[in-house]
C-alpha positions in Angstrom: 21.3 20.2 -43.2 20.7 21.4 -39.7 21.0 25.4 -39.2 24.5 25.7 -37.3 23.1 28.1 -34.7 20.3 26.0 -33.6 19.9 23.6 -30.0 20.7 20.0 -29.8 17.7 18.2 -28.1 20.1 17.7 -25.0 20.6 21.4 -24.9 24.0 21.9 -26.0 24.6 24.1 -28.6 24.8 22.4 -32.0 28.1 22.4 -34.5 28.0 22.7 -38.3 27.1 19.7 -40.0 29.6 21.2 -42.5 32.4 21.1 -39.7 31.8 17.9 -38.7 32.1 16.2 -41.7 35.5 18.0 -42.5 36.9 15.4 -40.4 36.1 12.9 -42.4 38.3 13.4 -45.7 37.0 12.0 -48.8 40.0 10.4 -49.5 39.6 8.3 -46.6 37.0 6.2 -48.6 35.6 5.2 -45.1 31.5 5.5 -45.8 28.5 4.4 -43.3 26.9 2.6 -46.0 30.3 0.5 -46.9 30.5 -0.2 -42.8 26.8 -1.2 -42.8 28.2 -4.4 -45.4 29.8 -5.4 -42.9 27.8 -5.3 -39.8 24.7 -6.5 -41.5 21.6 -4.7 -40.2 23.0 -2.8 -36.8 22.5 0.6 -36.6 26.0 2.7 -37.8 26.4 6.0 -36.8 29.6 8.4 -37.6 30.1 11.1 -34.7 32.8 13.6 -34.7 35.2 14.1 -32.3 32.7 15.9 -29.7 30.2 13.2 -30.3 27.8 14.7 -32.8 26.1 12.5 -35.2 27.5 13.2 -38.4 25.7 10.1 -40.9 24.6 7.2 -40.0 22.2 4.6 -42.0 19.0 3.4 -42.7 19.3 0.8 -39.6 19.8 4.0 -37.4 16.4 5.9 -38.4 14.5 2.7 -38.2 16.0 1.6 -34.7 15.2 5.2 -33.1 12.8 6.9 -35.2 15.1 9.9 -36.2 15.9 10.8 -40.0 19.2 11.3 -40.6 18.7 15.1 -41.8 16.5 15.8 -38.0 19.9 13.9 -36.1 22.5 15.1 -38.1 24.6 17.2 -35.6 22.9 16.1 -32.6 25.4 14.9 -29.8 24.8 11.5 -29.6 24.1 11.4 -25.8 20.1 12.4 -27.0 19.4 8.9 -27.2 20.5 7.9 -23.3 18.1 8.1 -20.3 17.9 11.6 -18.3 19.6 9.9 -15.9 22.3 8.2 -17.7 23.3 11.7 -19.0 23.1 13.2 -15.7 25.5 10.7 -14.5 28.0 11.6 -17.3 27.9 7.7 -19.1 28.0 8.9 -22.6 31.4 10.9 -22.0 32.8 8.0 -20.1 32.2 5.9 -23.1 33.5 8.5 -25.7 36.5 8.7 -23.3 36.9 5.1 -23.2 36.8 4.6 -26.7 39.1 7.5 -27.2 41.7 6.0 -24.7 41.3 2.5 -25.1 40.4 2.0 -28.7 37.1 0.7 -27.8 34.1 1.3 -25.6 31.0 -1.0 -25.2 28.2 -0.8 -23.5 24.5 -2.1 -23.0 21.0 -0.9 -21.6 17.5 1.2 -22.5 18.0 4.2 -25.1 15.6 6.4 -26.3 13.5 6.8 -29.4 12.2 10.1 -31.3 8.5 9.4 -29.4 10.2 8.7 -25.7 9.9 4.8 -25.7 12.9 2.5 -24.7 14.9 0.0 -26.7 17.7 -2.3 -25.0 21.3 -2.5 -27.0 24.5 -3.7 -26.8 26.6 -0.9 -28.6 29.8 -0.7 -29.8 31.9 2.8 -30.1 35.2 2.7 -31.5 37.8 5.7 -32.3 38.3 6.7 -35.7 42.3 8.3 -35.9 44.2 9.1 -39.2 47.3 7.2 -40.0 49.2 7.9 -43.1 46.3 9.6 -44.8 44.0 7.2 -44.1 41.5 6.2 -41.1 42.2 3.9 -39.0 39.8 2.2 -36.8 39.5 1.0 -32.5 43.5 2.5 -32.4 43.8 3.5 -28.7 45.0 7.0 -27.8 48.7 6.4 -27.3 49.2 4.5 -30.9 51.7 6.2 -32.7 52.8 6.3 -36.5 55.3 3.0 -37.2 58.0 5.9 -37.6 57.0 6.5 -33.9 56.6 10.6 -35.1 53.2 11.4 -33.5 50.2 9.7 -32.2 47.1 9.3 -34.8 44.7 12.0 -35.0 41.3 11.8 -33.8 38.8 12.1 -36.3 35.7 10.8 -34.8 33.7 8.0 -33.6 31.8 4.9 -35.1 28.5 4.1 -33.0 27.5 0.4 -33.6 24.1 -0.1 -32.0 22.2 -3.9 -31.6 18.9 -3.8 -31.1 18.7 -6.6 -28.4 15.2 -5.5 -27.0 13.0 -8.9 -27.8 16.4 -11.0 -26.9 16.8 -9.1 -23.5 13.1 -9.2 -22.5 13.3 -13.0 -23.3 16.1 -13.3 -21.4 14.8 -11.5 -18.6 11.6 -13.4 -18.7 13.6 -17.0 -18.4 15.7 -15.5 -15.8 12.7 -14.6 -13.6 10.8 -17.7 -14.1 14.2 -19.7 -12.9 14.6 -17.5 -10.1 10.7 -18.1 -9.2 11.6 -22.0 -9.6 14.5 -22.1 -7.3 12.8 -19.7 -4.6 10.1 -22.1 -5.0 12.6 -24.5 -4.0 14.4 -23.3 -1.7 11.6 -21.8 0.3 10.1 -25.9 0.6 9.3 -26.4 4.2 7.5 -29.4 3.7 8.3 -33.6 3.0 7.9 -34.8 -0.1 7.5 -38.8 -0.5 6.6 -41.7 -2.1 5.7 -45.3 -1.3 5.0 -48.2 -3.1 1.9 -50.6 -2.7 3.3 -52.1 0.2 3.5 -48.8 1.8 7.3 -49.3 2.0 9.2 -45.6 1.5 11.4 -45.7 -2.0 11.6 -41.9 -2.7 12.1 -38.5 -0.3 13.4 -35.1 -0.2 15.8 -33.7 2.4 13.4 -32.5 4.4 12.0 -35.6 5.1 15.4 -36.8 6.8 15.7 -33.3 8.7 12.2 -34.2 10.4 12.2 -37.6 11.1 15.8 -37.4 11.8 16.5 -40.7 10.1 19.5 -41.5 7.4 18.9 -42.4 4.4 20.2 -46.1 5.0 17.7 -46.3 7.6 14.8 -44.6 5.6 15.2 -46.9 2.3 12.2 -49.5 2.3 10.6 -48.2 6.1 7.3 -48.6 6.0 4.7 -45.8 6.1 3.0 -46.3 9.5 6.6 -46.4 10.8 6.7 -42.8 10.5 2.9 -42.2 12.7 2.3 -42.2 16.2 0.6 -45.6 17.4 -2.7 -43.9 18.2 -3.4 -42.1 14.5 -1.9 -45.4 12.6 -5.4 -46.7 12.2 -7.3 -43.7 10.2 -4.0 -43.1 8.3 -3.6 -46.8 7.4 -7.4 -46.1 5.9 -6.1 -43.3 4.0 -3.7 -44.6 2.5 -6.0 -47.7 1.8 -8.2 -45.4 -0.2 -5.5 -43.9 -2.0 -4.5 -47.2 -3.6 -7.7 -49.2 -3.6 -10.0 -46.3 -4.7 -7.7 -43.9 -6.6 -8.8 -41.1 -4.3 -6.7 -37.9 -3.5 -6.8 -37.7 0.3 -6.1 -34.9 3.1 -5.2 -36.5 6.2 -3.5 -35.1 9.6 -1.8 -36.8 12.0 1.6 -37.0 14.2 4.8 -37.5 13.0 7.1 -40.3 15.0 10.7 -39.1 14.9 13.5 -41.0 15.4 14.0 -39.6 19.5 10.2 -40.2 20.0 9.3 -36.8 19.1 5.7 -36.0 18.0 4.9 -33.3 15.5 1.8 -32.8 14.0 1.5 -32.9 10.4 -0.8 -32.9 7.4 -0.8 -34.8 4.2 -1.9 -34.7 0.6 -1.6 -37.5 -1.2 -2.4 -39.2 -4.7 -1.9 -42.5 -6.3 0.7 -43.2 -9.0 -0.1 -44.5 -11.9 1.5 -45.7 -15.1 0.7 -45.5 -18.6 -1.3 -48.5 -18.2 -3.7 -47.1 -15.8 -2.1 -49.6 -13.2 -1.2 -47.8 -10.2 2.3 -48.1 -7.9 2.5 -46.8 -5.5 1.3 -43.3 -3.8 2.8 -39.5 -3.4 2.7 -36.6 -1.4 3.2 -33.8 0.8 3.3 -33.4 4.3 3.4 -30.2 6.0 4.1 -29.3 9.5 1.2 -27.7 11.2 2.6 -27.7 15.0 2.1 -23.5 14.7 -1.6 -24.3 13.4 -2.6 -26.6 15.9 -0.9 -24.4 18.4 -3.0 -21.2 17.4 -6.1 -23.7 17.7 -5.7 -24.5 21.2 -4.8 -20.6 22.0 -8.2 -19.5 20.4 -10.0 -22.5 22.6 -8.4 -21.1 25.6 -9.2 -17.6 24.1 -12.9 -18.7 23.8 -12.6 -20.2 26.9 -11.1 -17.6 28.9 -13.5 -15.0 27.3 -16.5 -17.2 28.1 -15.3 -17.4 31.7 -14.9 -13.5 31.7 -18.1 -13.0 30.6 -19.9 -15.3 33.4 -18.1 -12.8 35.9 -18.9 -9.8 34.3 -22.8 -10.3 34.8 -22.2 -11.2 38.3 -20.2 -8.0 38.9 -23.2 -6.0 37.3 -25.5 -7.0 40.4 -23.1 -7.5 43.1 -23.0 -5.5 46.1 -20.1 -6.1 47.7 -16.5 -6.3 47.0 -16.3 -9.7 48.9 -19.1 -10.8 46.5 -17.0 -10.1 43.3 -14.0 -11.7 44.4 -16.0 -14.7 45.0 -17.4 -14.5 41.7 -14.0 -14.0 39.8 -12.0 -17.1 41.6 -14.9 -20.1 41.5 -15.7 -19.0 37.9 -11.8 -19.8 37.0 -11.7 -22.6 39.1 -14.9 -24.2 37.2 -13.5 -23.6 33.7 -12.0 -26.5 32.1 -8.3 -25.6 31.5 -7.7 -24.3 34.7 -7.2 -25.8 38.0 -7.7 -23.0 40.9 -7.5 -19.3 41.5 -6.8 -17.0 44.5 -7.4 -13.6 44.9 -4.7 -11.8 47.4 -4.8 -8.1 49.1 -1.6 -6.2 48.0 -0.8 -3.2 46.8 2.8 -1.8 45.7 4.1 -0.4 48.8 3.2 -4.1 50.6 5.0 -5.8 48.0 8.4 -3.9 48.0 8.4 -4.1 52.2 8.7 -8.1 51.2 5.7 -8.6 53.6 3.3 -11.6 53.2 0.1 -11.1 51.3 -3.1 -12.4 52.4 -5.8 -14.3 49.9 -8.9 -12.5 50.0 -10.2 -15.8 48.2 -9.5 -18.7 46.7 -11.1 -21.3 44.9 -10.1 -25.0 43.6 -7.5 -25.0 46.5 -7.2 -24.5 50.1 -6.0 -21.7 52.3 -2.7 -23.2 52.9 -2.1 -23.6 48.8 -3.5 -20.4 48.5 -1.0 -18.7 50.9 2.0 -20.5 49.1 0.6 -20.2 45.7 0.5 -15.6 46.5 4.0 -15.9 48.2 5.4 -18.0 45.4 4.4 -16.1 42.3 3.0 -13.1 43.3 7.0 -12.3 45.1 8.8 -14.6 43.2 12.0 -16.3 44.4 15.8 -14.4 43.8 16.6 -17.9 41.6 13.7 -17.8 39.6 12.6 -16.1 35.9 9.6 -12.6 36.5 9.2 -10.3 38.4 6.2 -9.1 40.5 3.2 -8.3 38.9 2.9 -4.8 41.2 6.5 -3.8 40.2 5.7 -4.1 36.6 1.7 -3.3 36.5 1.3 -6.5 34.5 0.2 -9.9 34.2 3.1 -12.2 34.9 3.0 -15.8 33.6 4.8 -19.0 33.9 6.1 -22.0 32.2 6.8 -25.9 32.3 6.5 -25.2 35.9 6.3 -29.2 36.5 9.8 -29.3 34.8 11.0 -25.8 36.4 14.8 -25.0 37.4 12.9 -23.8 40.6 13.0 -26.4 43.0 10.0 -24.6 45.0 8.1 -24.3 42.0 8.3 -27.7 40.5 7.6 -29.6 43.7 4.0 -27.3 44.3 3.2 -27.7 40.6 3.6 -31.8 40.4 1.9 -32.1 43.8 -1.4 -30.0 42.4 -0.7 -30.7 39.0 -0.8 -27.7 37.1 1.8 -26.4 34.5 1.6 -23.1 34.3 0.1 -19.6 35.7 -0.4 -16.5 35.5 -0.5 -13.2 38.0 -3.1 -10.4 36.5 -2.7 -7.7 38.8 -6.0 -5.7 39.5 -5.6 -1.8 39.3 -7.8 1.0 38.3 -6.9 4.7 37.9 -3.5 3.9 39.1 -4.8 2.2 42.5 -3.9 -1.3 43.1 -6.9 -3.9 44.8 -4.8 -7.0 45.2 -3.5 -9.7 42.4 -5.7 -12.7 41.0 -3.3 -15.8 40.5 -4.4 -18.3 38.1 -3.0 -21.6 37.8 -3.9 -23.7 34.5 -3.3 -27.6 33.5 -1.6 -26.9 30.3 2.6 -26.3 30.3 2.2 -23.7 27.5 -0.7 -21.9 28.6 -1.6 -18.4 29.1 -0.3 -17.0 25.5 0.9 -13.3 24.4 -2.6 -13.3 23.3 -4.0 -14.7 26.7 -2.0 -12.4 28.9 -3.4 -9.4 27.1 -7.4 -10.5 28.1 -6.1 -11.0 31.2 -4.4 -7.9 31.5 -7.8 -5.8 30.5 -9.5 -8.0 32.8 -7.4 -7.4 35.5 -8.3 -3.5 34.9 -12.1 -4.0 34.6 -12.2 -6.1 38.3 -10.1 -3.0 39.2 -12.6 -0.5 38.1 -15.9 -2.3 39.4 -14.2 -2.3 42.8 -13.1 1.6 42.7 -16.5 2.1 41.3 -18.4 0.3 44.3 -16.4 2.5 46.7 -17.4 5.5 44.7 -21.1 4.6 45.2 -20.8 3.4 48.6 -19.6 6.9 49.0 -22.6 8.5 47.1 -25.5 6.4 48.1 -24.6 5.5 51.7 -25.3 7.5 55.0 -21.6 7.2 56.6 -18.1 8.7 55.2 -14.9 9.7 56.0 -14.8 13.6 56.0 -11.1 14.5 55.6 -9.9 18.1 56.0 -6.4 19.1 54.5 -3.9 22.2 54.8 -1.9 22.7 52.0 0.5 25.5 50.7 2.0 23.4 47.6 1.6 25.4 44.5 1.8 22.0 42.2 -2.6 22.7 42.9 -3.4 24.9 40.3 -5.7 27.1 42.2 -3.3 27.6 45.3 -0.8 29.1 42.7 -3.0 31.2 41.7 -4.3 32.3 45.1 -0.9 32.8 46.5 0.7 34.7 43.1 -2.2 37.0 43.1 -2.9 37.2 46.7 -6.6 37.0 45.9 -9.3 34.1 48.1 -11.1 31.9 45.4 -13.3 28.4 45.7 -13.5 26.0 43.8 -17.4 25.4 43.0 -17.2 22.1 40.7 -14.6 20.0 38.7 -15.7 18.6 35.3 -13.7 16.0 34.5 -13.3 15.8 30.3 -10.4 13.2 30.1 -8.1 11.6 32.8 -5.7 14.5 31.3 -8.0 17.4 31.3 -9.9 19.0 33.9 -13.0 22.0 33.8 -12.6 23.9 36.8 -15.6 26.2 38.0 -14.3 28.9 39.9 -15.1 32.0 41.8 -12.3 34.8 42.3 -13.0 37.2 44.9 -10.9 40.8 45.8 -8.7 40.9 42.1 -9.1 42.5 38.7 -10.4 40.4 36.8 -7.7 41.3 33.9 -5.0 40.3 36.4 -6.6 36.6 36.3 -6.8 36.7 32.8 -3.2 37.5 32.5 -2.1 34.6 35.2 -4.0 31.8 33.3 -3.3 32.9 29.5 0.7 32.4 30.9 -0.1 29.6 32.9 0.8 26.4 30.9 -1.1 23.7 32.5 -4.1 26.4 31.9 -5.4 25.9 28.3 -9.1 27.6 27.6 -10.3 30.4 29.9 -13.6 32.1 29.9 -14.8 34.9 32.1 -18.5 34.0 32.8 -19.9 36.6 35.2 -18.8 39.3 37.5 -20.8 40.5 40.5 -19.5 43.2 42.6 -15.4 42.2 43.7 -16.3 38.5 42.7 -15.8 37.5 39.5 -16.8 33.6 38.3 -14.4 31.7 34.9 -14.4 29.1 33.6 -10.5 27.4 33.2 -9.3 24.0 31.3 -6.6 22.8 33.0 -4.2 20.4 31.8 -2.4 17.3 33.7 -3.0 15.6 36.7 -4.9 17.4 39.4 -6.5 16.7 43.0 -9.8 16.2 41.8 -8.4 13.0 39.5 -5.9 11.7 42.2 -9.3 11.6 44.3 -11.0 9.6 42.2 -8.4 7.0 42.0 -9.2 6.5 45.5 -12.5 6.2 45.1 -13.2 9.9 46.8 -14.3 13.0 46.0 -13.4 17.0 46.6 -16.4 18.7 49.1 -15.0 22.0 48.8 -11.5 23.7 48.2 -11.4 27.5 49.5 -8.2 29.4 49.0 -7.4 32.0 51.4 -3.5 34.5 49.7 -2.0 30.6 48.9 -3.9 28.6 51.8 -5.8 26.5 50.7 -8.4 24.3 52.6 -9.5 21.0 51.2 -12.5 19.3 52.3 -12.5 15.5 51.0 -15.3 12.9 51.3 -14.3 8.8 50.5 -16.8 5.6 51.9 -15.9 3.9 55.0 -14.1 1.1 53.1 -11.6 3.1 51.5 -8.0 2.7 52.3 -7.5 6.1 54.4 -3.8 5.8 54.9 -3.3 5.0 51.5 -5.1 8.0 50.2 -3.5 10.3 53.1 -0.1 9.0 51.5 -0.9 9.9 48.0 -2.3 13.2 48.6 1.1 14.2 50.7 3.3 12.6 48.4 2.2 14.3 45.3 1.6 17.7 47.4 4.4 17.9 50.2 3.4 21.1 51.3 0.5 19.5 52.7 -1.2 17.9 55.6 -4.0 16.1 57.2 -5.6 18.1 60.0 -8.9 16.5 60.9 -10.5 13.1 60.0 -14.5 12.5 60.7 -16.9 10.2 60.4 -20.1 12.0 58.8 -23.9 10.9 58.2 -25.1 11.9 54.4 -28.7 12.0 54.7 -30.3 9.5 51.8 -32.8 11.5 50.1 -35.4 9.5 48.2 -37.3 10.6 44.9 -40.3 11.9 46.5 -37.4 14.1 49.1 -35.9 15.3 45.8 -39.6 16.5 44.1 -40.2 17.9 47.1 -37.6 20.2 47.9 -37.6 21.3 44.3 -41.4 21.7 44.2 -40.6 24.2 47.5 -38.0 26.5 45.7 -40.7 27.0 42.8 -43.2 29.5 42.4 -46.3 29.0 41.3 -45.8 30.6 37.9 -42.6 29.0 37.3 -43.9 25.2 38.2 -46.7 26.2 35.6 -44.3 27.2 33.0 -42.5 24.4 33.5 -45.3 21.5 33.7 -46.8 23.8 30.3 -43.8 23.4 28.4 -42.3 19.7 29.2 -46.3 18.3 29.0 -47.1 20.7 26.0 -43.9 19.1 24.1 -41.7 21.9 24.1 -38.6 20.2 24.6 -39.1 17.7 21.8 -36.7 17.0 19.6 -35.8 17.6 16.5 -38.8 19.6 15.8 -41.3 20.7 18.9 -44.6 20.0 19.6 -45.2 23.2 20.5 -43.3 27.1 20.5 -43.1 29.7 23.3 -45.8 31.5 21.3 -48.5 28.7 21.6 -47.1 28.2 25.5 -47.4 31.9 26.4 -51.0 31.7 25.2 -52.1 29.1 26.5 -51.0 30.7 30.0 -51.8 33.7 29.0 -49.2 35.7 29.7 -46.3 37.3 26.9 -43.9 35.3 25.3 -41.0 37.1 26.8 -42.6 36.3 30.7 -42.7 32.9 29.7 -39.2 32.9 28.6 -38.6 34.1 32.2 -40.3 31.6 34.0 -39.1 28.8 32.1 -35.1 29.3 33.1 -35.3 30.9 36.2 -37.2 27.0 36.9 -34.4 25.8 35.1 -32.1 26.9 36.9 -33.8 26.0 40.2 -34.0 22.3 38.8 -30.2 22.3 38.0 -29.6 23.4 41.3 -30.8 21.2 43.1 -29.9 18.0 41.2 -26.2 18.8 40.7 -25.5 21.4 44.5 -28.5 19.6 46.5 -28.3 21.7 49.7 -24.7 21.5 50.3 -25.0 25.5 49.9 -21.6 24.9 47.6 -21.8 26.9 44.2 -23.1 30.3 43.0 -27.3 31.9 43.5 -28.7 30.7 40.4 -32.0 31.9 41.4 -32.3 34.5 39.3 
């Protein structure tokens, strides 16, 4: 018996086995074992009227692995899932049972060692009536003298171990599901023909795609069905299949019945009967329009790529900008699926004036196309689908343009016959360089896929072009010197200069990201823990490191956040000279090549910095300085004993990497002098070297001569 002060393995507190079976007179002559003849081999169980398991039989231990002394006064909810008793099921049942005169239920329970069994249980009240027990009598029953209802004495628990049944059942019902999604999800025709090649069996699908009835399908013949011009090899396929026995994989197109065309592929077998004679022939045919559609895309992919990579080796030795233009419209022009390309000069602020743009070049078509073919696409019409390729910054394309709703547009594409095209704008850093329209044979052309190339390409002309400004601006002798005034605190160092009411310059610009800047800069007449204060608060100021102080001039280091002047002047293909800020005036010296759009880079500047303005524009010379210029004027800031400590360590291997040639030590003696003097030497040359490659003799930047 269990001890009545013990747990139940639920956690409830346990009842007396001797309590519980009180309600379950002897005179009742109700027994498990008499209730087990006549439910065969189920599992019994007798549970009082709080659900405790009172007896139960032999069935019962075997089912879940308890012995009836170990479950005897165990509520009965033990053998449910956590989260069955969480959720309260084995009350609802009891109360069920209790109110209704029967309960039943079915799902997993629980064994002694935790594994699951699936059962369909049965859990009835047992009441008294007239001294004896009555069974499945619902709560409101009442004696026949209608005195009071029947007494609840407890529950019977029938269980049926359905576990092999259920997992049958769920077995059969998974492989029919699998069948009929297998059916259902059938996108394909499924045929047969006899020897004649006449049509005697098909699916629905068959009728959906050829958009016959089945009166009119009945005995058509199998050619019927295939364009003129793939009848022959699939007439010889199906030869084969008879003749030879052979299983076959053939494409071709589909005739509907509105003279459609859809391309299809087929897998067919002969039919044969228990004599080894054969009948006919059966298949499937699948519709492979989306394959043979991806196919042509990755030809024009592999096309269009091949075609990109002609122009990017011209654009690696050209010189001019005229010269890559050239390069980019005959090289579309030549390539087989397209039909002719113009490049136009535009930029954003041209486009929304409405004002015409003029081809730079043009290939595959002539001036007055080109003209029509910019004005058309590139600013399309109020009645037509897009929008401008400058308004969105991306490559605009167009459609069935021999069959377009656009009157203008379908007249121009039947008269050059082309069917579609596509607008890649050309920008870099933000900048615009003009649009390249590309007009192609194919309706359908010029793919998600397609437009993407197109739209890195578009960027790459863009930055070869800002990039040939940039070293027309570094390696020729004439510029454009522009000179700016500008109060605007939206420049990092003017706040500073004016919130302090300190001068600073700005002695280089390190550019780490498009986003994030290095600024160099020397702060002269303020305590240095003032600046450290203004750029620990300042939030487009990240890192700042004090580097040196020399007298009232103190030199940091600042990472600065955002955009800034120095990366809105390389969009333009320009560059800072010098920025000296005087109390929050700040004076801007800026340096672009001759063939960079001044007004355009005037306009940017003073639109992103009101509080500023132009106040001089001049044409300067920049010397060209050869190798031999540069080893010269570096050999001249050297001493003697520097150049040798210099020419000792870089000939002596010194600089090797990972391991040296040689050490300071072996240097120094091999000059003769200490190891420390050499040391000296060495960086004060160094520094002389660094100087003059990255400050030449502009006199910007700090005395680094030591």
């Amino acid at each position: 018996m269990t001890d009545p002060a013990s747990n139940n393995r639920d956690g409830s507190a346990n009842t007396s086995v001797t309590s519980a079976t009180a309600d379950f007179p002897s005179e009742f002559g109700l027994d498990v074992h008499q209730l087990t003849d006549l439910v065969g081999e189920y599992a019994v169980s007798m549970l009082d009227t709080a659900g405790q398991v009172v007896r139960w039989n032999r069935a019962a231990t075997q089912l879940t692995g308890y012995d009836e002394a170990e479950i005897e006064g165990t509520h009965y909810r033990v053998f449910f899932s956590p989260e069955r008793r969480e959720a309260g099921r084995p009350e609802r049942l009891l109360e069920q049972a209790r109110t209704d005169g029967r309960a039943e239920d079915e799902g997993w329970r629980l064994r002694n060692d935790g594994s699951r069994f699936w059962v369909r249980e049965v859990l009835a009240p047992i009441r008294e009536y007239d001294g004896s027990p009555v069974l499945g009598r619902p709560d409101d029953s009442a004696t026949e003298s209608g005195d009071q209802p029947a007494p609840l004495r407890g529950y019977v628990q029938i269980l049926h171990d359905r576990t092999d049944e259920y997992r049958r059942e769920l077995e059969l019902r998974e492989k029919k599901a699998l069948t009929e999604s297998i059916f259902e999800a059938q996108p394909d025709l499924l045929y047969a023909f006899d020897t004649d090649g006449n049509l005697i069996q098909w699916n629905e699908r068959f009728e959906q795609v050829t958009g016959y009835d089945p009166d009119e399908l009945e005995g058509m013949n199998a050619l019927e069905f295939i364009v003129p011009e793939d009848r022959e090899h699939i007439g010889d396929a199906i030869d084969r299949i008879l003749h030879d026995g052979d299983r076959v994989t053939a494409e071709g197109r589909v005739l509907t019945s509105d003279g459609d065309e859809i391309p299809f592929e087929f897998n067919s077998a002969r039919i044969t009967g228990s004599d080894g004679i054969g009948f006919g022939f059966t298949g499937v045919g699948r519709d492979i329009s989306d394959r043979k559609a991806r196919e042509r895309e990755l030809e024009r992919l592999e096309r269009l790529n091949a075609t990109i990579r002609t122009i990017d080796e011209t654009m690696v030795v050209a010189e001019t900008r005229e010269a890559i233009e050239r390069a980019v419209v005959e090289a579309f022009a030549a390539a087989e699926p397209y039909r002719f390309a113009v490049i136009g000069q535009g930029d954003i602020a041209v486009a929304s004036d409405k004002q015409p743009l003029e081809p730079r070049s043009w290939a595959g078509i002539d001036v007055t196309g080109a003209d029509d073919v910019l004005s058309s696409f590139v600013d399309p019409p109020a009645d037509g689908p897009g929008t401008s390729p400058f308004e969105t910054e991306s490559v605009q394309c167009y459609h069935n343009l021999r069959e377009s709703a656009v009157e203008r547009w379908r007249a121009d594409a039947r008269e050059r016959n082309y069917g579609s095209v596509a607008a890649v704008p050309i920008m870099a850093s933000g900048r615009t360089f003009g649009v390249l329209v590309v007009a192609a044979e194919e309706a359908t052309a010029f793919t998600d896929r397609e437009r993407e190339v197109l739209q890195e390409f578009g960027a790459t002309v863009g930055h070869a072009l800002n990039a040939m400004a940039v070293r027309r601006l570094l390696y020729h002798d004439i510029a454009v010197e522009l000179e700016f005034e500008s109060t605007d605190d939206g420049d990092v160092c003017t706040e500073l200069s004016a919130e302090l009411g300190c001068q600073l310059s700005v002695d280089h610009v390190l550019p780490l990201t498009d986003e994030v800047f290095v600024y160099y800069v020397s702060v002269i007449g303020i305590d240095s823990e003032r600046v450290r204060t203004f750029t620990d608060e300042h939030p487009g100021i990240g890192e700042v490191r004090h580097i040196d102080t020399s007298g009232d001039e103190s030199y940091w280091e600042f990472v600065v956040y955002g955009p800034t002047t120095t990366s809105l002047l390389a969009d333009y293909g320009a560059r800072m000279r010098s920025q000296v800020v005087d109390d929050g005036s700040s004076s801007i010296v800026v340096q672009a090549s001759r063939d960079v759009a001044v007004r355009e880079l005037v306009e940017a500047i003073m639109e992103t910095y009101p509080e500023t303005e132009l106040v001089s524009k001049r044409t300067v010379e920049q010397p060209v300085e050869t190798r031999g210029d540069f080893r010269l004027r570096v050999r001249e800031k050297l001493t003697e004993k520097q150049r040798a400590a210099l020419e000792a360590a870089y000939y002596g291997g010194y600089f090797e990497w990972p391991t040296r040639n040689s050490d300071a030590s072996e240097i120094a003696n091999r000059l003769d002098i200490a190891r420390q003097t050499f040391h000296q030497h060495l960086r004060v040359a160094q520094a002389k070297l660094l100087t003059a490659y990255f400050e030449g003799d502009t006199g910007v930047g700090r005395d680094r001569d030591g």
